[in-house]
C-alpha positions as CSV (number, residue, x, y, z in Angstrom):
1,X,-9.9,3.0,-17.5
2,X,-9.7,6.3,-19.2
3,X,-12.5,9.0,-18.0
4,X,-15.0,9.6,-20.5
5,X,-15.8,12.6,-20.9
6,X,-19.1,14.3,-20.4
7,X,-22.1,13.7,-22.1
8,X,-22.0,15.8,-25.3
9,X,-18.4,17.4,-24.2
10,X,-16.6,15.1,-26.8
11,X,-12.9,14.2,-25.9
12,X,-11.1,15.3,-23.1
13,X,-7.9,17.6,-25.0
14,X,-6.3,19.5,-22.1
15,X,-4.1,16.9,-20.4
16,X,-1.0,17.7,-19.2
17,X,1.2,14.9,-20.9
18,X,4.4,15.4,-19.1
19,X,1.8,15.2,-15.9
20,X,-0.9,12.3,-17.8
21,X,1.7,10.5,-20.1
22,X,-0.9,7.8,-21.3
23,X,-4.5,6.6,-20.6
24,X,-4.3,5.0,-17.4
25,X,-3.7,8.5,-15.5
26,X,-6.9,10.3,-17.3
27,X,-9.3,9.7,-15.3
28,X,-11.8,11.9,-13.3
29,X,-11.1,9.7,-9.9
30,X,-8.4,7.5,-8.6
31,X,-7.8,4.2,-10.0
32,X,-6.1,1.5,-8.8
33,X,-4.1,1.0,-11.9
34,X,-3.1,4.8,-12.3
35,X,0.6,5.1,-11.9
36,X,0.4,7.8,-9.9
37,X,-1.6,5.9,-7.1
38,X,-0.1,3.0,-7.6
39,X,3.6,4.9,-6.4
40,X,1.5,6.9,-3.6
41,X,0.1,3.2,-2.3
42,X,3.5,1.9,-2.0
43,X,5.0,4.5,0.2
44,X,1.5,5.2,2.4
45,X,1.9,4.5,6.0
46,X,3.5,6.5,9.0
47,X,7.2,5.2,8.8
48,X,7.1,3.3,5.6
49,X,9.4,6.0,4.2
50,X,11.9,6.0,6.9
51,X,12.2,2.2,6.7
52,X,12.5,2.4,2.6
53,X,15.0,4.7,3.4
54,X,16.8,2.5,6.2
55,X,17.0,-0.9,3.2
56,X,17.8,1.6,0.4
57,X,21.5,0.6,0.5
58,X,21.7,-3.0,2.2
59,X,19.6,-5.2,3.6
60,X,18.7,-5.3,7.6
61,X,18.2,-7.7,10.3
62,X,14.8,-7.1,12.4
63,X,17.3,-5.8,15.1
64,X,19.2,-3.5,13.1
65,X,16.3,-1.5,11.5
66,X,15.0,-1.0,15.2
67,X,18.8,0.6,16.2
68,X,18.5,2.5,13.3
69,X,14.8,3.9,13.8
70,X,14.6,3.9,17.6
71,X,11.1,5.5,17.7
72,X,9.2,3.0,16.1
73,X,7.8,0.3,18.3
74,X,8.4,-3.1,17.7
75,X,4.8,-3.5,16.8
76,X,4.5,-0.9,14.4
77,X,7.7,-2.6,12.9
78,X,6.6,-5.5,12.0
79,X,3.7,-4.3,10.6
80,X,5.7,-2.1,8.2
81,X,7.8,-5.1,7.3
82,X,4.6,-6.8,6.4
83,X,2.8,-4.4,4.4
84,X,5.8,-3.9,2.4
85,X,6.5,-7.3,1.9
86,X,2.7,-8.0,0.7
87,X,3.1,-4.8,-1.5
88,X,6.1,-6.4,-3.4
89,X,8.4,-4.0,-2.1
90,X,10.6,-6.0,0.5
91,X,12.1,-9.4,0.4
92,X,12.0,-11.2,3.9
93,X,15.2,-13.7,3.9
94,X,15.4,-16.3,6.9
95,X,18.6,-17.2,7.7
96,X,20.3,-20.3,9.0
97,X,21.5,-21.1,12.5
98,X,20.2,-20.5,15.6
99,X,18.9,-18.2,16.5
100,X,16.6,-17.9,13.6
101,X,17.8,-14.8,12.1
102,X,15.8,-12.5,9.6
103,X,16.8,-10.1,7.1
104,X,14.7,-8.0,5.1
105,X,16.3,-6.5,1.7
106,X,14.4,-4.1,-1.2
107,X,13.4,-6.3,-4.2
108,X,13.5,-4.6,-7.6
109,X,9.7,-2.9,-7.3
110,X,11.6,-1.6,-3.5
111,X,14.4,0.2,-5.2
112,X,12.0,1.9,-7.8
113,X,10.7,3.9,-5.2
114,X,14.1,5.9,-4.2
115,X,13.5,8.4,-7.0
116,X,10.4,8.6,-5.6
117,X,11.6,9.5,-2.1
118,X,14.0,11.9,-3.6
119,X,11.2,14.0,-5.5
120,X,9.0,13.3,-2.4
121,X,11.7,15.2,-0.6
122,X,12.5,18.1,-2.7
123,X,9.0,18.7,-3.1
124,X,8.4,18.7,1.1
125,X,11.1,21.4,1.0
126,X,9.8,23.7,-1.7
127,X,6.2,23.4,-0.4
128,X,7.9,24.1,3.1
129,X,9.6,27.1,1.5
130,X,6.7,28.4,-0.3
131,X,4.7,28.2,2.7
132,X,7.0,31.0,4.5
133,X,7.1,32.9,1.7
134,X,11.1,31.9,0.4
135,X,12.7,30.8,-2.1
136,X,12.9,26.8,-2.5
137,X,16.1,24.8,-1.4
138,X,17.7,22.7,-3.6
């Protein structure tokens, strides 16, 4: 919904349309449907980045993401899988054969996000660089 403004104050004029392109970003609190919480919901969660990352190019078995992120427990995992799966962003394919094998693969919503985790990651670096007092990288 867009934010009213304040009693008397008239319409809000001093939005930053490269920043609040259209309505569903001006408001005074977050909003499920604002586009900008929408993108930060889908990549919330400690390792949900790193496993984006991991099915950015091809699809993975179970097994393989845990070779390929050694750190994260089982647990924690599946748990990811899950959350992305529910969020739209991750396909879960069961394969045929025994044993049951399971890959897991980015659906179109899942490969929107790599800009995302691009910008994400220049930003980290300029915010890191600003922080001591250089010059941004990249």
């Amino acid at each position: 919904m867009p934010d009213p403004a304040p009693a008397g104050a008239g319409p809000r004029r001093d939005w930053d349309v490269r920043l609040v392109p259209d309505e569903r970003g001006r408001t005074r609190r977050p909003e499920p449907d604002c586009p900008v919480e929408i993108a930060l919901a889908a990549v919330s969660g400690r390792w949900t980045t790193l496993v984006l990352r991991e099915l950015a190019h091809e699809a993975h078995s179970f097994g393989e993401l845990r070779g390929r992120l050694p750190e994260i427990s089982a647990k924690v995992l599946a748990e990811r899988l899950r959350t992305l799966e529910e969020r739209g962003l991750v396909n879960r394919e069961r394969l045929r054969g025994f044993p049951v094998r399971t890959r897991y693969r980015l659906t179109a919503a899942g490969r929107a996000v790599r800009p995302l985790l691009v910008e994400l990651y220049r930003t980290g670096l300029a915010i890191d660089a600003a922080r001591d007092g250089a010059e941004p990288v990249g």
